[in-house]
N, C-alpha and C positions, 0 to 999 in steps of 0.2 A: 695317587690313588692306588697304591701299591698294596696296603696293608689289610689285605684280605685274601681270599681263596676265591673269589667269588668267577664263575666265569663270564667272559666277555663275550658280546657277538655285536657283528655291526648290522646299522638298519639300513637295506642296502634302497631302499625307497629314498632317503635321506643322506646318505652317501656315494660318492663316487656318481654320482648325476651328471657329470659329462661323458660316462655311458652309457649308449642303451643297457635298457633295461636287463636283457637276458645276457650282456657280457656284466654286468653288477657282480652276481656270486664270484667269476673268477677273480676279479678287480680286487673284490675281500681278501679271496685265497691269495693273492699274492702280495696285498699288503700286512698280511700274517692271520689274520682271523678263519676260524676252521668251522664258525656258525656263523648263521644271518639271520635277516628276520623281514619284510616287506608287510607292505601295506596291501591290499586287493589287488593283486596286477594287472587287474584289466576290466575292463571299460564299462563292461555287463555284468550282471548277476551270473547267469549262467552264459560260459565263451564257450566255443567252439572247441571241441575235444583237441584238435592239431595246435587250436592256442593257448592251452591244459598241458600236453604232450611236450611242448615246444620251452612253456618256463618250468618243468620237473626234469626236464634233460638236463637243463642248465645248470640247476642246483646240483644236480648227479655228476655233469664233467666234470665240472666245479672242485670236485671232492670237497664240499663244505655241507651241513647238515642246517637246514631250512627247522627253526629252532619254533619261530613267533610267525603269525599268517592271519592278516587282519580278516575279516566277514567283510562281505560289500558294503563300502558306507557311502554311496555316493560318492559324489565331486568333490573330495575333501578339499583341493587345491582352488574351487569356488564354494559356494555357500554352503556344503555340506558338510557332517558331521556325523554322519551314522543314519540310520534307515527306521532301527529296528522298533522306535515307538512313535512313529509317524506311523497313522491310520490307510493314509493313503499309497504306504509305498511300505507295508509290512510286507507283501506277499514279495516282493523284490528279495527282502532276507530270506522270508523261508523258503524260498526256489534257492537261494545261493549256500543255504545250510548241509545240503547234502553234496553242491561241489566243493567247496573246503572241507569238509569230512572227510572226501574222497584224496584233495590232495595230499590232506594230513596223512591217512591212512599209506599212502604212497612213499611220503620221505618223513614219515614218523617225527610229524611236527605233534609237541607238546604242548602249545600254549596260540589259542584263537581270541583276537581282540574283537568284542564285541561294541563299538564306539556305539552311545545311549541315541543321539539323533538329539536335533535341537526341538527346544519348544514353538510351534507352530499354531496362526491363528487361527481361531475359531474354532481350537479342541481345550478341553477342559486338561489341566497337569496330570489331574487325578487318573484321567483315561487315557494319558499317554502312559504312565508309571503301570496301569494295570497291563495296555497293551506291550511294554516294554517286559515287564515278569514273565509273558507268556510264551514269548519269541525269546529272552534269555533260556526257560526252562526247556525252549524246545533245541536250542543250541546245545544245550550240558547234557540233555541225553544223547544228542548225537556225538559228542567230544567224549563222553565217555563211553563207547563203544571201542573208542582207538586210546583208552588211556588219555585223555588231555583233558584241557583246563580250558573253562571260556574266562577270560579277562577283562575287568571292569576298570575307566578310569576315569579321571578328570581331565579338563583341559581347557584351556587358556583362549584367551582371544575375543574379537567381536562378535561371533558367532551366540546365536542364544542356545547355547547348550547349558543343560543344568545342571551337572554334576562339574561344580568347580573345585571343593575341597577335597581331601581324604576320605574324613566324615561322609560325605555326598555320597561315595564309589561305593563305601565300604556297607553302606545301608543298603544301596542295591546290592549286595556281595552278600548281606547275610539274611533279605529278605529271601533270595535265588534259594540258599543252603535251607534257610527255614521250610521251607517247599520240599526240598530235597534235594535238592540239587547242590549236592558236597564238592561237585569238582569244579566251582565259579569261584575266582580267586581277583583278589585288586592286585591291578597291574599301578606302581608307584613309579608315578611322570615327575622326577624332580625337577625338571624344568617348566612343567606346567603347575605343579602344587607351588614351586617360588613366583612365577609369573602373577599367580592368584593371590598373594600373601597370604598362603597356608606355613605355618611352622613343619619346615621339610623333617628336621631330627625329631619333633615330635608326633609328626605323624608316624614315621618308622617306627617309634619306640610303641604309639599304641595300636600300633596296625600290623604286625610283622606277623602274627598268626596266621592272617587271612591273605599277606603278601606271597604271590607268587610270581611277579615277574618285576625289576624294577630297571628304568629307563633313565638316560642321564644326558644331560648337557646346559651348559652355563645358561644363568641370566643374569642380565637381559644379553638377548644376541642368539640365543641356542647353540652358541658355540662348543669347543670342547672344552673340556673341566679344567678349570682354570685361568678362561678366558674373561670373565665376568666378575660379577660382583657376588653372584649366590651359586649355591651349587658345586661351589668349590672345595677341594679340599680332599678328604677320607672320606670314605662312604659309610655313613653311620652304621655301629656294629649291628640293628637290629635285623639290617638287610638277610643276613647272615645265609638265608636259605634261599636266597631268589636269586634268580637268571639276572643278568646286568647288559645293556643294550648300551653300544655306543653313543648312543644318538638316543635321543626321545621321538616317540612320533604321536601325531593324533591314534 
């Protein structure tokens, strides 16, 4: 997967896991990568400033540049999936909208994952998708204050989350813009768009306008490129303009 210019960063959520968390950045730095990327690093919506202070040092010793910074989405690693169009647990996002802002603002991170939240009973699709537009459009005004990008994806697994294809992401991505909000962009999970049997080269080929971040590793396995059966190989040329993450994450 040579045969691009594309830059690399690792997702240090998803590597290098037999260290704590805040030795991760260095871990990166010294198996060569000069960017990273994590998931929510901690536990709450809104942590405690010393536990704020404590993972922006890291990235700082580090000398590597905190590129991708998921929104809180819950217990990803149990039944969660994102927050932000759940009724019951919106205000959890928009309390945590203005700490990732802040951190962004701090290590000039470019690109915030906004993961959708699964579907939930007893609420109507239609009223998650409206409460889902309103909490995206309140994201992209605050990411654009600092220059960045809120990130839309799909993703894989047993979870009832609803955005499984390109298509899925990219309708939330251009409903957000239709609103006005121009700095929401699809984050392209190729190992979640293969996992789903979405067509990965052609989603790239009709999606790469609106691609802004893209994410990689084999399937089935999620290993690295070339470990698998899909997801192997070159990274199709349409990527052309997007950030390239070792690793895929939710």
């Amino acid at each position: 997967m040579t045969d691009h210019s594309l830059p690399y960063l690792a997702n240090c959520s998803l590597l290098f896991t037999e260290e704590p968390l805040l030795r991760r950045p260095a871990a990166a730095r010294s198996a060569g990568f000069s960017a990273v990327e994590f998931w929510w690093p901690f536990a709450t919506p809104v942590p405690p400033d010393r536990d704020v202070d404590a993972f922006i040092m890291a990235i700082e010793e580090a000398g590597v540049a905190l590129v991708g910074l998921n929104f809180f989405a819950g217990d990803l690693a149990g039944p969660d999936c994102g927050v932000l169009s759940i009724p019951g647990r919106s205000a959890q996002f928009r309390d945590n909208i203005d700490v990732t802002a802040g951190i962004g603002e701090r290590l000039g991170v470019r690109g915030f994952n906004a993961l959708y939240g699964n579907r939930v009973d007893g609420v109507a699709a239609g009223a998650q998708d409206e409460l889902a537009a309103e909490n995206i459009a309140l994201a992209a005004k605050a990411a654009a204050g600092i220059g960045a990008t809120v990130l839309i994806e799909p993703v894989s697994g047993p979870k009832p989350y609803p955005l499984r294809t390109a298509a899925d992401a990219v309708a939330v991505v251009q409903r957000a813009r239709a609103a006005g909000a121009a700095n929401v962009g699809f984050l392209c999970d190729l190992y979640h768009l293969a996992s789903n049997g979405d067509d990965v080269d052609a989603a790239i080929a009709a999606h790469a306008g609106v691609t802004a971040h893209v994410q990689i590793a084999d399937a089935p396995g999620r290993g690295e490129p070339g470990s698998g059966g899909a997801g192997s190989g070159p990274l199709p040329g349409g990527a052309g303009g997007s950030r390239v993450s070792g690793l895929g994450q939710p």
